[in-house]
N, C-alpha and C positions, 0 to 999 in steps of 0.2 A: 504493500500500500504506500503510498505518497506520503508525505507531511498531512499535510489538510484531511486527509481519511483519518490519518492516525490521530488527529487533533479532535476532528471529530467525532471517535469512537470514546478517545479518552472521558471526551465530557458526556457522553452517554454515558458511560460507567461511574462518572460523581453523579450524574442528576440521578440515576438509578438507585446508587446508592445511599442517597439523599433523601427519594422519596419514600425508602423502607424503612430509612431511620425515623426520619418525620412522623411516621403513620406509629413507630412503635411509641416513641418519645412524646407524642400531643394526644395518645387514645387517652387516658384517664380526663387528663383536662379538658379534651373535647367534650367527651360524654359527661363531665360536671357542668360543663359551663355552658353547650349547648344543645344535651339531650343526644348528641351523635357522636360515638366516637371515631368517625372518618371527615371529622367537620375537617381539622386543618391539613390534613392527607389529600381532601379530594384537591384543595383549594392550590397546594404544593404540586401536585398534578397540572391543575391549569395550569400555574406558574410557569412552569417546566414546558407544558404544549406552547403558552405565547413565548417562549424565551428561544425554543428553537425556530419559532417564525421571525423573531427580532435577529435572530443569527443570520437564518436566511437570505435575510433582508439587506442587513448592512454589509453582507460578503457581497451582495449584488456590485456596490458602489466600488469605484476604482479607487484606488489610492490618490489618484490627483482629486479625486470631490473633497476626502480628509485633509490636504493639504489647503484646497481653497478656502474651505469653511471654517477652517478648526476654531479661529478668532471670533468667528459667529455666535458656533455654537459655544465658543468658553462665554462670550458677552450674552450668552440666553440662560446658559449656568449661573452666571452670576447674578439676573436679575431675579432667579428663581430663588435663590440665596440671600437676597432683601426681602421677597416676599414673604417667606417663613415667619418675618417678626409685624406682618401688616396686617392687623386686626379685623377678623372677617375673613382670610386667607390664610392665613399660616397658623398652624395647629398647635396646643401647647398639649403633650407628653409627659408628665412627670417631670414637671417644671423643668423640660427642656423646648425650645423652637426649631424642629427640625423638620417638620412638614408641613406638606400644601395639600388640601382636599381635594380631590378630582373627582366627583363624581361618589361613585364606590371606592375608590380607590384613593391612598394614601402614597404621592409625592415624597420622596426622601430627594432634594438636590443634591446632600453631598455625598450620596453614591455614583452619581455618575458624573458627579466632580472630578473625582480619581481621574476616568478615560479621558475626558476632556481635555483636561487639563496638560497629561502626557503628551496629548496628541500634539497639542499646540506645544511645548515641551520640545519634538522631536521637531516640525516646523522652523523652530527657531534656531534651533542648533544645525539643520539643514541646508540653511542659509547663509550666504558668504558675509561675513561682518568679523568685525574685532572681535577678541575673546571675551574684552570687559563689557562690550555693549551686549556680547551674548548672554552674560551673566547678570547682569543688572535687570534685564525686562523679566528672568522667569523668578528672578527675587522677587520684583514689584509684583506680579502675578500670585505667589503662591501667598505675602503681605496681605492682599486683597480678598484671594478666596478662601486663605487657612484664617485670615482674622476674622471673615465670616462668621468661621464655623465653629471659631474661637468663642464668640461670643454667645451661640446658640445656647446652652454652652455644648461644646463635643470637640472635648479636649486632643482623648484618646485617636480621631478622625484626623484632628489638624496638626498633630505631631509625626501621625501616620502620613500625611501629606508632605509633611517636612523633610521623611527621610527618603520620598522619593523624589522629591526635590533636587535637592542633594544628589542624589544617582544619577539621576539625568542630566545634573550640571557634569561632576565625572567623566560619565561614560562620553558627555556632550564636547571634553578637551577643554573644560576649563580649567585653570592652575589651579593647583591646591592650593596657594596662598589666597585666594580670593574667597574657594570655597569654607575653608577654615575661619577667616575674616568674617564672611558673614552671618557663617553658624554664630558666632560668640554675639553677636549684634542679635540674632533672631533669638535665642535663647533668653539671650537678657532683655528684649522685648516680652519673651514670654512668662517669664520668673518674675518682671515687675507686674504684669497683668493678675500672674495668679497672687503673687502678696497680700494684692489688692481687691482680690474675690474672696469672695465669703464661705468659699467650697473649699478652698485651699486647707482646711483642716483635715477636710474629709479626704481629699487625695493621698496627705502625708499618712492618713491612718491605713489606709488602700496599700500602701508602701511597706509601715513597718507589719502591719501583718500576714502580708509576702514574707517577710524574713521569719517572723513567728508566728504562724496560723492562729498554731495551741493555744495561746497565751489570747487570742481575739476569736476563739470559738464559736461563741456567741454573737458575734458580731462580723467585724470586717474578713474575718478569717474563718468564716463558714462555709461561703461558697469554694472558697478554695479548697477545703480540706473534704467539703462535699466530691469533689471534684477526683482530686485525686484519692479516696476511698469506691470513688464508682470505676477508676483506671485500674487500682489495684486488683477490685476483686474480678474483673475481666481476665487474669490470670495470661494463660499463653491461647487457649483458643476462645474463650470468652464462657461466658452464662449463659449463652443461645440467646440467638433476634425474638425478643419480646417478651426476655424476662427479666432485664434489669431491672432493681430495686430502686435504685436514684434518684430515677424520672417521678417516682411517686412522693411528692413533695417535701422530696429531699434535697434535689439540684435544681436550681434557680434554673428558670430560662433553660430548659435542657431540651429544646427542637431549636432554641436559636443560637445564644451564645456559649451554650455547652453540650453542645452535640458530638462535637470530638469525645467528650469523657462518655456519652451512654455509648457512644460505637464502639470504645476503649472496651469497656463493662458489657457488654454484649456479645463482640465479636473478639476480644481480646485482642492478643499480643499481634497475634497474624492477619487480625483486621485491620488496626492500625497499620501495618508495616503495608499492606495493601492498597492503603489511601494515598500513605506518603511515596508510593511510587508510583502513583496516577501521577501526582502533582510534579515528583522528579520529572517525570517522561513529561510530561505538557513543558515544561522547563527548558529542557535539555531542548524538544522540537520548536519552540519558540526563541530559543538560543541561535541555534542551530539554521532557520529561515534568517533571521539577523546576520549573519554572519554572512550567508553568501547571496545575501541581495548586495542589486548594483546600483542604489538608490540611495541617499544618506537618510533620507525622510525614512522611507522603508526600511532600514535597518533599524534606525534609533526609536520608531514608533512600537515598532515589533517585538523591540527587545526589552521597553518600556510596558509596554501595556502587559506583557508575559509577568514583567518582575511583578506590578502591581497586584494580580492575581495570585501569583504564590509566596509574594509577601506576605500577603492577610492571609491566606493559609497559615505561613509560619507562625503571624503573630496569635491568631484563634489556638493553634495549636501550644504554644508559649503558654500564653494564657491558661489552659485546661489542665498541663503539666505544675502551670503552679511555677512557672519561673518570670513570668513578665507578672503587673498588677493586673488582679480584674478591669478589662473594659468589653464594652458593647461589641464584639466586631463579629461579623458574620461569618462562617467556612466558605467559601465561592463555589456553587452549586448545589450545597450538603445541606447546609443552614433551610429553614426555613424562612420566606418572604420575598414578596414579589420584586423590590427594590434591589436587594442583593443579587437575587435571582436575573432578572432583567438587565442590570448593569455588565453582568458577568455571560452572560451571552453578546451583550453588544459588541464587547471586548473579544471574545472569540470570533465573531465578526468580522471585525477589522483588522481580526491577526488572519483571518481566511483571505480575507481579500488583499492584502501586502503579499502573499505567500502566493495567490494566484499570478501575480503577476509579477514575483519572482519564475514561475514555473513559464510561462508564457514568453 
């Protein structure tokens, strides 16, 4: 098979696996909260059917539409990213602002900030110019859309933004001195913001309870230790699909943000090592198209929008292991939610369509 087959079988194999997990992970809470327990299975199902029509879709377009519009669509990201706080439009969550109502349907902008953003990212580094003028616009850029989402608040989001920032400056040939320089400016822009928020207590406790669960049991170091008591007793082949313990209101968010631990606790050792070589292989074949396109756009978008996707893999994975702090972030395909879901196809998308026209 080709790249593009194998790219596409790959993500057959997370949405499949995603939607088993889902179905085992949301039955109890479906069936309390809405009388069915296939309510958020069938629902991850659509998800799954409109994601591979968005896949469809955006491999239709060539590589020169992403390079035309990229600026477009980051300047329509962005303004979906002020609407989030416009009363009447933008949704408040557990006292955070990160969505916009559409209908039935719940808007997350800063999921498909991520792709946008790279794209325009690879765009720019594409393009003949100085190294400093190249570095300075995807600063001002990431400023603009990570102080957005800064503010929502979605900390965890805009710091994840930052590191891919950062890579794209790298991989894009800009000096270390510059990128180094500006980290220390972005960071201390970001340490004086949180000083100065009212959450900042709650982060640090997020922090030292990473270090010692035991000791915040009860508290910030529940979910964690939930977490990794549902990895552990998955053992080396697991408890068998659909009889974790965990998921029954024991592990927080365990179809969205801890879904690695019931698949841990489920299918065990040899499950997991199973995921994480979906994700290598998607890695390596989005490497791999980067490398021998003759395109600089199409290389550095390809290779960009790959990292982005198995970043948040790493970090959901970090996360559930118990080595980064708990945040919100989704598994890219596995997770339940249309937003993750949706962004994560578009993205495979426009890595099919780079990759066509490498093969072409």
């Amino acid at each position: 098979m080709r790249k593009r087959e194998w790219i596409i079988f790959i993500v057959f194999l997370l949405s499949f696996l995603g939607i088993m997990m889902v179905l085992s992970a949301s039955y109890v809470k479906s069936l309390e909260k809405f009388g069915d327990g296939f309510f958020y299975f069938k629902k991850q199902v659509g998800f799954v059917a409109v994601g591979f029509v968005l896949l469809t879709i955006t491999s239709l377009f060539k590589p020169r539409f992403y390079y035309r519009f990229s600026y477009i669509l980051l300047l329509i990201v962005t303004v979906l990213l002020i609407l989030v706080f416009v009363p009447g439009i933008g949704v408040k969550i557990n006292g955070a602002y990160r969505w916009i109502k559409v209908g039935g349907f719940t808007l997350q902008p800063s999921e498909y900030a991520k792709i946008v953003l790279v794209v325009s990212f690879a765009r720019i580094f594409s393009d003949e110019g100085r190294a400093l003028k190249k570095f300075v616009i995807p600063l001002v850029l990431y400023l603009i859309i990570g102080g957005l989402i800064l503010v929502e608040p979605d900390f965890g989001t805009a710091g994840f933004l930052f590191a891919v920032t950062i890579t794209a400056c790298f991989v894009g040939g800009v000096p270390l001195k510059y990128i180094f320089s500006a980290s220390l400016i972005v960071v201390s822009i970001c340490g004086l913001f949180l000083m100065n928020n009212k959450v900042i207590g709650e982060r640090k406790e997020r922090i030292v309870a990473l270090i010692n669960p035991d000791e915040y049991a009860n508290s910030k170091g529940y979910q964690i230790l939930q977490s990794l008591y549902a990895i552990g007793a998955g053992g080396i082949t697991g408890v068998g699909a659909g009889e974790g313990k965990s998921k029954l209101h024991y592990l927080p968010e365990p179809f969205t943000d801890y879904i690695f631990s019931v698949l841990g606790e489920e299918l065990g050792f040899l499950g997991t090592c199973f995921l994480l070589c979906l994700f290598t292989a998607l890695f390596i074949l989005g490497v791999r198209i980067s490398i021998s396109a003759n395109e600089p756009f199409i290389a550095l978008s390809t290779f960009l929008i790959t990292f982005v996707l198995c970043f948040q893999a790493a970090i959901h994975i970090g996360v559930a292991l118990a080595l980064l702090p708990p945040k919100g972030i989704t598994l890219p395909f596995v997770s339940y939610g249309g937003n993750s879901i949706f962004s994560s196809f578009i993205a495979i998308g426009i890595i099919l369509s780079m990759a066509g026209r490498n093969e072409r």
